[in-house]
N, C-alpha and C positions, 0 to 999 in steps of 0.2 A: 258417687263422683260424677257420672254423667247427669247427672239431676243438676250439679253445681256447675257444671263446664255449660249445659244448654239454657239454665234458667239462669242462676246468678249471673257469669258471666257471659252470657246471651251468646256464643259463639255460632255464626251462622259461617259453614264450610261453603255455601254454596254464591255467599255474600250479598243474597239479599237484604236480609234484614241492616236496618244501617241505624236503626235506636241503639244498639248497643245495649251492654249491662250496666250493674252497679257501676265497673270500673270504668266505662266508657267501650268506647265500639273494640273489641278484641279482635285482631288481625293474628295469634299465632301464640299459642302455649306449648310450657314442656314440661311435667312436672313424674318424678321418680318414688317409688311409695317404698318404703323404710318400717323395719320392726324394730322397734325398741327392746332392752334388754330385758323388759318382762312380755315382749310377742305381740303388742300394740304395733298397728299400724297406722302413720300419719305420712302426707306426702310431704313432698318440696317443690315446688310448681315456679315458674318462670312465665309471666304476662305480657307478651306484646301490645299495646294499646296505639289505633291506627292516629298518626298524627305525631306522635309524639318524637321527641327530637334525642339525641344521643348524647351522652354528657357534654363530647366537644361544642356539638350545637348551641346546644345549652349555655355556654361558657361564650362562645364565639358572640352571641343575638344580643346577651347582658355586657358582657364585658367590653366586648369592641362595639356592638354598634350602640350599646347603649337607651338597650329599649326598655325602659324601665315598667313601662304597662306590661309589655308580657310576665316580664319579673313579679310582678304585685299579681296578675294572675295565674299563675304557675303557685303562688304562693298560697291562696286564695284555694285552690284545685287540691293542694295537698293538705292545707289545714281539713276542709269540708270531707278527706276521704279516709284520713287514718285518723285516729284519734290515742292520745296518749294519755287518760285518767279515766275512773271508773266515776260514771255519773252521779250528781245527788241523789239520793233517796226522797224520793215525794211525801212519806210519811207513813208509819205506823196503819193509818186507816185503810190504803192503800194494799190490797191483800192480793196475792196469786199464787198457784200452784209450785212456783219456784220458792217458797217459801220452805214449803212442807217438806218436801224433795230437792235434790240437786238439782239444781237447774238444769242443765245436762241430761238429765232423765223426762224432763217432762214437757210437754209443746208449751208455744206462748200465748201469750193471751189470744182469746177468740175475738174476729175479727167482726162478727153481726151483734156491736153491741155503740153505744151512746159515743161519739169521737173522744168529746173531753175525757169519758171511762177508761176508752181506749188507749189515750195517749198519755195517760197515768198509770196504767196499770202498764202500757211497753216500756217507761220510763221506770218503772219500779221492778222489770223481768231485765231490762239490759244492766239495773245496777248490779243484781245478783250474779248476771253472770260475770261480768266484768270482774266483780269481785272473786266469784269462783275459779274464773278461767286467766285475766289475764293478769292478775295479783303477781309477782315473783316470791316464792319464800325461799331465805335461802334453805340449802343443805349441803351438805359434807361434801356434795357433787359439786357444789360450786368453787372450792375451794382445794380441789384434785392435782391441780397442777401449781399450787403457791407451793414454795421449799421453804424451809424450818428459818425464822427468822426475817422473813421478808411479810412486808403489808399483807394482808391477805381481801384480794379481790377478786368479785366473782368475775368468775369467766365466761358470764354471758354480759358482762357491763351492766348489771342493773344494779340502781345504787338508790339511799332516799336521795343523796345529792346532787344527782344527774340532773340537772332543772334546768331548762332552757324556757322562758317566757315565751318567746316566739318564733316564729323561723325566719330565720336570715341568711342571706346570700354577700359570700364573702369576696369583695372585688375584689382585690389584692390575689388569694388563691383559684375564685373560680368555684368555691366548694359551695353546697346549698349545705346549710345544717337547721334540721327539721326541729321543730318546738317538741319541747319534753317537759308535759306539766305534770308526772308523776313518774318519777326515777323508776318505781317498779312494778312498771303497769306495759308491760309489752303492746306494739300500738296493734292497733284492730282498727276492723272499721264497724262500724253499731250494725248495721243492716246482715253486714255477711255473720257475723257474729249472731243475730237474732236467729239466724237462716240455720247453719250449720252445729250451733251450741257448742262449740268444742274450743279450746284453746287455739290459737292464730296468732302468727308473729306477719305483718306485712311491713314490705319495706318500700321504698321508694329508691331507684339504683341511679341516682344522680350524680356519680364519678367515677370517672375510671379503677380507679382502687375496689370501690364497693363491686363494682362489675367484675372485675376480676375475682375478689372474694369470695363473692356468691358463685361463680361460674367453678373456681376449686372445692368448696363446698358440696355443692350440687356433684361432680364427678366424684368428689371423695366418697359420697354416703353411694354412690352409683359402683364404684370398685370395690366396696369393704367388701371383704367376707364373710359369710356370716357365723365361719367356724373358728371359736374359738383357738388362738395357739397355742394355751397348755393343751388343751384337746387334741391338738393334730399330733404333739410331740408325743402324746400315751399312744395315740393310734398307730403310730409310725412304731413307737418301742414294743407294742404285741405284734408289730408284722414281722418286724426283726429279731424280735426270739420265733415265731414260728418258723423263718427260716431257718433258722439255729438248729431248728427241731428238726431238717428236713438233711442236715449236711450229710446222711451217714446214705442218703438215699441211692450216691453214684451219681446225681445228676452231673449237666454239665455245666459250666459258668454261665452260660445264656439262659439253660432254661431257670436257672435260680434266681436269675436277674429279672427274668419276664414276669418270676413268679411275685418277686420280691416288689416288682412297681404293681401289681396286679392287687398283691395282699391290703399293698397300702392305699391303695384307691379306694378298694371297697371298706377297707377299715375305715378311714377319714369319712365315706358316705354315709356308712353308720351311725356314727357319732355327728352326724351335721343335728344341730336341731332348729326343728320347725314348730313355729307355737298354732293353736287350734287356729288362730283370726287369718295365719298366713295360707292352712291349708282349705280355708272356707273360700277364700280369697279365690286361690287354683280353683277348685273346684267348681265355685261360680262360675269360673271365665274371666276371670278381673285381673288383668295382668300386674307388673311391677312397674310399669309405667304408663303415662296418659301425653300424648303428643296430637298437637292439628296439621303435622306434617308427616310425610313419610320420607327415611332418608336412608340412603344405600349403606351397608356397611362395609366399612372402613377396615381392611386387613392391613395392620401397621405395619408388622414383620415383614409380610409381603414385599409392600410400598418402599420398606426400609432398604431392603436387601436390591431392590432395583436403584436406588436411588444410589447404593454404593458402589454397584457395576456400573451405573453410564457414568459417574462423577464418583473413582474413587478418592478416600481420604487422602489428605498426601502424608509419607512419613513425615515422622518427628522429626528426622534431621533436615527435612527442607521448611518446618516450619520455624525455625531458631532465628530466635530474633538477632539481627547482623545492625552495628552501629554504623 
């Protein structure tokens, strides 16, 4: 991951550097690293790129003053950087190690050889992966949350019918909606994707809605827990027959009570499970998140409880609405 934070996206803390990366000059990331239900780790990361303007901006520069070059270049910037279809195949003749093997397994083409070679053989290593990695197929998991009776759509929106020719910016709402020339081809960009070989969903956060999306997203997978609730309820029901076990001991209500949150603590840590990649992870040094900031934390409870003493609530009967 710091291979990708200092080379890809070329993050200089000290801001000299001013080329920037693939995405352009990166002024501030935050990105939270997640296991999946079989113990795979992948992050969710958040790009600051230096310049760039905030949806209202964005809306405000197009819509009211009407500058339409920026518009066609902003458009121009996100076509060149995501990309939504998996490339032609150059041809049968065209051979490379992503053949043989999954892509994903194996590096790409070597780079001290003939350009035209080169630029065939990358062309024929980014179809395979694109194919490999950013293909959608559905499964059962997509279809999790439709009830008996109703359409059934996936629930990450990838469809063949999702088509958008090209990206258009909507005067009337203000919204940018980005070209989608393959309904279920999650968009990548070719470079990072050549770089990292793994599946990648990149987006572009050009509305308030989407910023807010991603922003509960991103906290959601950052609060989950990772212990299962049948699991905690088993853990919780052997600590409560072990107290059971313990009634005839003469204790007194406190210490049964001490015992009884003590049993279930350490039962629920038991039962936590950690898959091998999370605890390589630990033990490396690689923490659950990667940030280019440092920020104090934040005690809510705290915060809350003072915020209720200087300015308490008012009751309910002075808040009743009077005609």
């Amino acid at each position: 991951m710091m291979a990708f934070l200092s080379i890809i996206l070329r993050y200089d803390p000290t801001g000299v550097d001013l080329e920037g990366g693939i995405l352009g000059l990166v002024k501030g990331y935050f990105g939270c690293v997640e296991a999946q239900g079989r113990g795979t780790l992948h992050c969710h990361m958040l790009v600051w790129i230096e310049g760039a303007l905030n949806p209202s901006q964005i809306r405000k520069r197009i819509q009211e003053a009407g500058d339409t070059e920026f518009c066609a270049r902003l458009i121009s910037m996100l076509d060149n950087t995501i990309s939504t279809e998996v490339p032609p195949d150059p041809g049968w003749e065209v051979r490379t190690a992503a053949e043989q093997y999954h892509p994903c397994a194996v590096r790409g083409p070597l780079l001290n050889q003939d350009k035209d070679v080169l630029d065939k053989e990358r062309q024929k290593d980014l179809h395979l992966l694109a194919e490999a990695c950013q293909r959608h197929v559905h499964t059962e998991t997509c279809w999790k949350y439709c009830r008996d009776g109703q359409p059934r759509e996936c629930r990450f929106n990838l469809d063949a019918s999702n088509r958008r020719p090209e990206t258009t910016f909507d005067m009337e709402t203000g919204e940018l909606h980005l070209r989608c020339l393959d309904g279920l081809v999650n968009g990548y960009n070719p470079l990072i994707l050549e770089a990292v070989r793994c599946n990648m969903d990149i987006k572009f956060i050009g509305s308030g809605p989407k910023a807010k999306a991603v922003l509960y997203y991103i906290t959601d997978y950052i609060t989950k827990s990772p212990l299962k609730v049948h699991v905690a309820y088993a853990a919780l029901r052997w600590a409560v027959r072990q107290m059971e076990a313990l009634e005839g001991e003469g204790s007194t209500g406190l210490v049964r009570s001490k015992r009884m949150l003590q049993k279930c603590a350490h039962s629920m840590i038991a039962n936590q499970e950690l898959s091998a990649a999370q605890v390589a992870a630990y033990m490396s040094g690689n923490g659950d998140h990667y940030t280019s900031h440092e920020f104090r934390i934040l005690y809510w409870t705290g915060i809350e409880q003072h915020i209720e003493q200087q300015l308490p609530s008012p009751d309910p009967w002075q808040c009743a609405w009077q005609p």
